[in-house]
Steps between C-alpha positions, in 0.01 A plus 500: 500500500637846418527773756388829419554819694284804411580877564184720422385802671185503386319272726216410321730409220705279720182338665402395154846384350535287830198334452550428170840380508405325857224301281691375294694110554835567356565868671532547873440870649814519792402872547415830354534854668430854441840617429867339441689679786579172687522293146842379641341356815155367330746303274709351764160429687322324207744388275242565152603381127364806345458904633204656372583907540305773459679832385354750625473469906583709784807487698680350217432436135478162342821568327722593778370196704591287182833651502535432873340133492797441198794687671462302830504172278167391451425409106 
C-alpha cells in the first residue's frame, strides 16, 4: 500500500482529497495538515511514499518546504 502525505490549507479541500484517497485500496492517507512548517518532522513521523503539496500556504510556501524536505535528504 502506498503512503501518501497531503499538505493543503484549504480544509475543505483536504477533507475531500483524504477521503478520496483514504477510499481507495491501493493508497493509504498517513496524514495531511494545513501547512508544511514541520514537513521535516511529519516525514520522520510517518514515513509516506509520496508528498502531496500545496503552493500557496501560510507560514511557508509549497516550494520552500519542497526545497527543505529535499535539502535535509528526503527524495
Amino acid at each position: 500500500m502506498t503512503k501518501i502525505l497531503l499538505y493543503e490549507d484549504n480544509s475543505q479541500l483536504r477533507d475531500v482529497l483524504s477521503l478520496l484517497i483514504s477510499s481507495t485500496d491501493r493508497y493509504q492517507m498517513v496524514g495531511s495538515y494545513g501547512h508544511c512548517a514541520n514537513a521535516l518532522d511529519d516525514i520522520k513521523k510517518h514515513n509516506p511514499d509520496i508528498i502531496l503539496m500545496d503552493i500557496d500556504m501560510p507560514f511557508m510556501s509549497g516550494i520552500e518546504g519542497l526545497k527543505r524536505i529535499k535539502a535535509a535528504g528526503f527524495s
